[in-house]
C-alpha positions as CSV (number, residue, x, y, z in Angstrom):
1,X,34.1,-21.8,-86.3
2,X,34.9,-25.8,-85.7
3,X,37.8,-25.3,-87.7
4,X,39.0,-22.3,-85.7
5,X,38.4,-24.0,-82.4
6,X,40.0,-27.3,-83.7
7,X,43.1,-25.3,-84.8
8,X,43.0,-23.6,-81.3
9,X,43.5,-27.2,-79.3
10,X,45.8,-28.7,-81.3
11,X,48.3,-25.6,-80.8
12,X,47.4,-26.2,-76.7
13,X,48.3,-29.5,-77.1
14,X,51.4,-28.7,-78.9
15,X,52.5,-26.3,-75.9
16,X,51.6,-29.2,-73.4
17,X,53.1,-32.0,-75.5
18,X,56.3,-30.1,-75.6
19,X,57.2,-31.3,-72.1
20,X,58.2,-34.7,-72.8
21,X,60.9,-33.4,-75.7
22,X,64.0,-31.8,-74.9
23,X,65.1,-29.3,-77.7
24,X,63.6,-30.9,-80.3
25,X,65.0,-30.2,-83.8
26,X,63.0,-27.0,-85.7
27,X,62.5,-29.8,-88.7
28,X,61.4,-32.6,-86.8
29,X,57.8,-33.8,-88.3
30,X,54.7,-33.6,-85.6
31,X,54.4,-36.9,-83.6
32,X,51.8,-38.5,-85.1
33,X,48.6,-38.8,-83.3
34,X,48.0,-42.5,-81.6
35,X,52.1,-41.9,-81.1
36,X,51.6,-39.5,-78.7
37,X,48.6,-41.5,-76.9
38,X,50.6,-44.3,-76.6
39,X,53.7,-42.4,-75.1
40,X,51.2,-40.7,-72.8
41,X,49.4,-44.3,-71.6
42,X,53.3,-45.8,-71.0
43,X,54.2,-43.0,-68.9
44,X,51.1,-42.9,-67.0
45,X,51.3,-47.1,-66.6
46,X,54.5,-46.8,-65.9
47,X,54.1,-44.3,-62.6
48,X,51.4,-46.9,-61.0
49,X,48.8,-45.9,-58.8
50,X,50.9,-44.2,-56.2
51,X,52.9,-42.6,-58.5
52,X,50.4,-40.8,-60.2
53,X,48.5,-39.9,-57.3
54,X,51.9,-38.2,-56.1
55,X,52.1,-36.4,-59.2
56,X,48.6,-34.8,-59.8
57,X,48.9,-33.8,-56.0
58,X,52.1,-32.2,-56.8
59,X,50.9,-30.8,-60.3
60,X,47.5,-29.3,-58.2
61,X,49.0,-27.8,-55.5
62,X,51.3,-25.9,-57.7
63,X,48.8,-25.0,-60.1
64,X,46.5,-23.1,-57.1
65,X,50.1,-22.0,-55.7
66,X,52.4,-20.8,-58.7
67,X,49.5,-20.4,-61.7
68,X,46.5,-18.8,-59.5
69,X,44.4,-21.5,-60.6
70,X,41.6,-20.2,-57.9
71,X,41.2,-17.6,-60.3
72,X,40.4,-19.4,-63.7
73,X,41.9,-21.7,-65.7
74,X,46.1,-22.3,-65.3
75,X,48.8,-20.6,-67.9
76,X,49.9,-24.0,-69.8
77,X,53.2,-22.4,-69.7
78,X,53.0,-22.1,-65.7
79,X,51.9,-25.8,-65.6
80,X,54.7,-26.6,-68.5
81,X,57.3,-25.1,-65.9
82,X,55.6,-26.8,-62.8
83,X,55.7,-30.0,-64.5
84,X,59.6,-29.6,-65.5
85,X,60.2,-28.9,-61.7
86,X,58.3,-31.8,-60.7
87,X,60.1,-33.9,-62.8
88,X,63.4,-33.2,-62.2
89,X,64.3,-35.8,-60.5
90,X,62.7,-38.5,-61.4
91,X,64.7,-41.6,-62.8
92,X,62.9,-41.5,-65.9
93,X,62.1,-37.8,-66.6
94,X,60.6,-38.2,-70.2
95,X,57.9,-40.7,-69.0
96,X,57.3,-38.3,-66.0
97,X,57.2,-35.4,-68.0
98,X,55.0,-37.4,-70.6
99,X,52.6,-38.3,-67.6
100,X,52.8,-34.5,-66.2
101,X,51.5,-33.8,-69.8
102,X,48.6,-35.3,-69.1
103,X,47.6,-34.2,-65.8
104,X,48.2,-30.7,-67.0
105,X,45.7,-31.0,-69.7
106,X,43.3,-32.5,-67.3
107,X,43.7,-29.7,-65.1
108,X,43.3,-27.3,-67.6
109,X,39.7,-29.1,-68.8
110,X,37.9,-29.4,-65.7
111,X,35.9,-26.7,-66.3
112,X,34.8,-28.3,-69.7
113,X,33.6,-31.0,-67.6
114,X,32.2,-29.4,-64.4
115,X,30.0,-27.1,-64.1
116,X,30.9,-24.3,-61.1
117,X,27.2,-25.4,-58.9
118,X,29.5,-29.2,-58.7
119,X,32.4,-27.6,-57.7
120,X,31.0,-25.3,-55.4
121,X,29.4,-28.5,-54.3
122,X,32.7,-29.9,-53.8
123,X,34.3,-26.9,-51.9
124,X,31.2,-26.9,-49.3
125,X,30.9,-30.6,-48.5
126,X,34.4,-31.8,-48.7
127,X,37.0,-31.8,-46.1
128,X,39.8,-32.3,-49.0
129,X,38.6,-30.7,-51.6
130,X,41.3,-32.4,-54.2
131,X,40.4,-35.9,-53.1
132,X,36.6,-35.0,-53.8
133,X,37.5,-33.0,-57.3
134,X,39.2,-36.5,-58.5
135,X,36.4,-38.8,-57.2
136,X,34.2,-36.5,-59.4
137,X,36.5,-36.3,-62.1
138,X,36.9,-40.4,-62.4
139,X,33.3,-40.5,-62.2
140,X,33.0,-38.1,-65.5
141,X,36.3,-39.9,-67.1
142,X,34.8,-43.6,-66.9
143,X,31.3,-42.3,-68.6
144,X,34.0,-41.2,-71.2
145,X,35.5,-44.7,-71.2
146,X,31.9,-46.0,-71.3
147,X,31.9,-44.4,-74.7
148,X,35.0,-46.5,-75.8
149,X,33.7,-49.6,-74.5
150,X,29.9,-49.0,-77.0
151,X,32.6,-48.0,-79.7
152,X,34.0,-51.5,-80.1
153,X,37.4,-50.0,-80.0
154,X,38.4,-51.4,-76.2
155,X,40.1,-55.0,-75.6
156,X,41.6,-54.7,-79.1
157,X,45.0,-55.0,-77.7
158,X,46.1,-51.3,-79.0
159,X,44.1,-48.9,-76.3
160,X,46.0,-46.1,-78.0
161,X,44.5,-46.1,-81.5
162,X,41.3,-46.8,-80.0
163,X,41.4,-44.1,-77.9
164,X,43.0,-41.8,-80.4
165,X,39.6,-42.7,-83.0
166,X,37.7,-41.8,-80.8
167,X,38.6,-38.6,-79.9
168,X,39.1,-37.4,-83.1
169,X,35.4,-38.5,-84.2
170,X,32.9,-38.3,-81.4
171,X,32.0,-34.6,-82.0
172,X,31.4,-34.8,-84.9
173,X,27.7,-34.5,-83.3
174,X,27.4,-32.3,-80.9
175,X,27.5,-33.6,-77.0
176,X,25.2,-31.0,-75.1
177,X,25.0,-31.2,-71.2
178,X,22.1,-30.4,-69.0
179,X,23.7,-28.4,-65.5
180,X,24.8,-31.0,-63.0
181,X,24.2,-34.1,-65.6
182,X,26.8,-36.8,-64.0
183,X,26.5,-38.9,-66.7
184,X,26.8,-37.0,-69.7
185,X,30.5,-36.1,-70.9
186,X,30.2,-32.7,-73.4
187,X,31.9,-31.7,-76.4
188,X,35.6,-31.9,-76.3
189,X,38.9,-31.3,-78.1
190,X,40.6,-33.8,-79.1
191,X,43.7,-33.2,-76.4
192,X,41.2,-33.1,-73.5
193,X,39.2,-36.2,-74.7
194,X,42.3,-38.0,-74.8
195,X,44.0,-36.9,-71.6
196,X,40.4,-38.1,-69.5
197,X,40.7,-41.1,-71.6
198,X,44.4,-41.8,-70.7
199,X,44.5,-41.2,-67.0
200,X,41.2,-43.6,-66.7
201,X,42.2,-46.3,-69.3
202,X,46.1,-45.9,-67.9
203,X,44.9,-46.2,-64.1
204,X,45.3,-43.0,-62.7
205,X,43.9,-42.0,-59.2
């Protein structure tokens, strides 16, 4: 079952991932792992604070108003062609499409990492309902980056590898989350781990 779900995100993040290449050869080898998380934490440095907070805003509203995100969890193909649109113009497009990546899969996890009492919470106490969805969503992301810090892995000088290691091994016991537990970050695939881990680590809003 592990192996099914593991085989299940990686071909998610395969159908994300794709939005940084641009017709990529049929015999081109997978980009390794820590590659991709390093390409991801450039192009999410690179944007700044400003820029990323322009993007997610642009990503969100076009998830609720293209991919009916108010009525579960967004296509990745509708967030895949969002993302594209988004990016058109922007002076680098790989990095911004490499950034959009990201954001994407974040918006596709919240629900991993949010239960529906904290975002109803959210929806009834909040005048701007996406400003109070990212405080809560940092909040959850830096308990994640907590986890990097115990590791050992942080201030190594390669952020990438260490976020990449520990993705790929901290479920390897299982993270169970009592309803509403702020500080407790559950079980997640590898791709979702990593995006949290990349918009914290790489500044994001």
């Amino acid at each position: 079952m592990r192996r099914a779900a593991a085989i299940a995100a990686i071909a998610g993040l395969a159908a994300l991932a794709g939005l940084a290449a641009t017709e990529p050869a049929a015999s081109a080898a997978p980009e390794p792992r820590d590659a991709y998380v390093a390409r991801a934490l450039a192009a999410v440095r690179s944007l700044g604070p400003a820029g990323c907070a322009e993007l997610d805003r642009a990503l969100y509203d076009a998830a609720h108003t293209r991919c009916r995100a108010d009525a579960g969890t967004p296509a990745a193909s509708c967030l895949i062609a969002a993302a594209r649109a988004a990016c058109a113009g922007a002076a680098d497009r790989a990095r911004c499409e490499a950034a959009a990546d990201v954001i994407a899969t974040n918006l596709r996890g919240q629900t991993a990492l949010l239960d529906d009492a904290t975002r109803f919470r959210l929806v009834r106490g909040s005048a701007d309902y996406h400003a109070a969805l990212a405080a809560e969503l940092h909040r959850r992301y830096a308990v994640l980056a907590a986890e990097l810090v115990l590791a050992g892995s942080a201030g190594t000088g390669d952020d990438a590898r260490a976020i990449d290691e520990l993705c790929a091994h901290r479920d390897r016991a299982l993270h169970a989350c009592e309803a509403g537990d702020a500080a407790c970050v559950p079980s997640l695939p590898w791709s979702r781990c990593v995006a949290a881990l990349v918009w914290f680590v790489g500044g994001g809003p």
